[in-house]
C-alpha positions in Angstrom: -82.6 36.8 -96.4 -79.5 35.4 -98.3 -75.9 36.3 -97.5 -74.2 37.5 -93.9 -77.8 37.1 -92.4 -78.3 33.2 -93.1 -76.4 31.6 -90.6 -76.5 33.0 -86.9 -78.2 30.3 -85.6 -75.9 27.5 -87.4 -73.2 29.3 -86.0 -74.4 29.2 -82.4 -75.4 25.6 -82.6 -71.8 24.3 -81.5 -71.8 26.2 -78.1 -75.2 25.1 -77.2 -74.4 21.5 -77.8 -71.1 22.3 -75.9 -72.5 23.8 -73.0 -75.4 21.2 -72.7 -72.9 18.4 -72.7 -72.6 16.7 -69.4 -69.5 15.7 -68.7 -69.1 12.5 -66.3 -65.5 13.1 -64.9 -66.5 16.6 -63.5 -67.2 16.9 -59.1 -71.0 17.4 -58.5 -71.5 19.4 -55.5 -75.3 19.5 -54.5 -76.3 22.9 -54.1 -77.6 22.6 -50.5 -74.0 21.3 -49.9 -72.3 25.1 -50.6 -75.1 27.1 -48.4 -74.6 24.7 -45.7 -70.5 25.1 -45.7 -71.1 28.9 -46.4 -73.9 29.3 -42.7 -71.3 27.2 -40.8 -67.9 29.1 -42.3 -70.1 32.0 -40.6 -71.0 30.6 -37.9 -67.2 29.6 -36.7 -66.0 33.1 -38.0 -69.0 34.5 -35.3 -67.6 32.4 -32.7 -64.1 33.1 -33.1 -65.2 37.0 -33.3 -66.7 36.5 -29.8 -63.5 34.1 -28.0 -61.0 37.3 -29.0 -63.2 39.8 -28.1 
């Protein structure tokens, strides 16, 4: 077990710890937030489909 097999996890530690890291200056956008935008983006697109047509 010695040599180029002893140390994968070691070397994946730094990402984890990087990617678990919260970062306070980031924009938190609830989820609920982006489906709501996304069924009224559709709706308006629906509405402006009908008013040309």
């Amino acid at each position: 077990m010695s040599g180029s097999d002893s140390g994968g996890l070691m070397s994946s530690a730094g990402l984890v710890r990087y990617f678990d890291a919260e970062d306070q200056n980031t924009v938190r956008i609830d989820p609920r937030t982006i489906v709501a935008t996304g069924v009224m983006f559709g709706l308006l697109m629906l509405v402006l489909n009908a008013m040309i047509v």
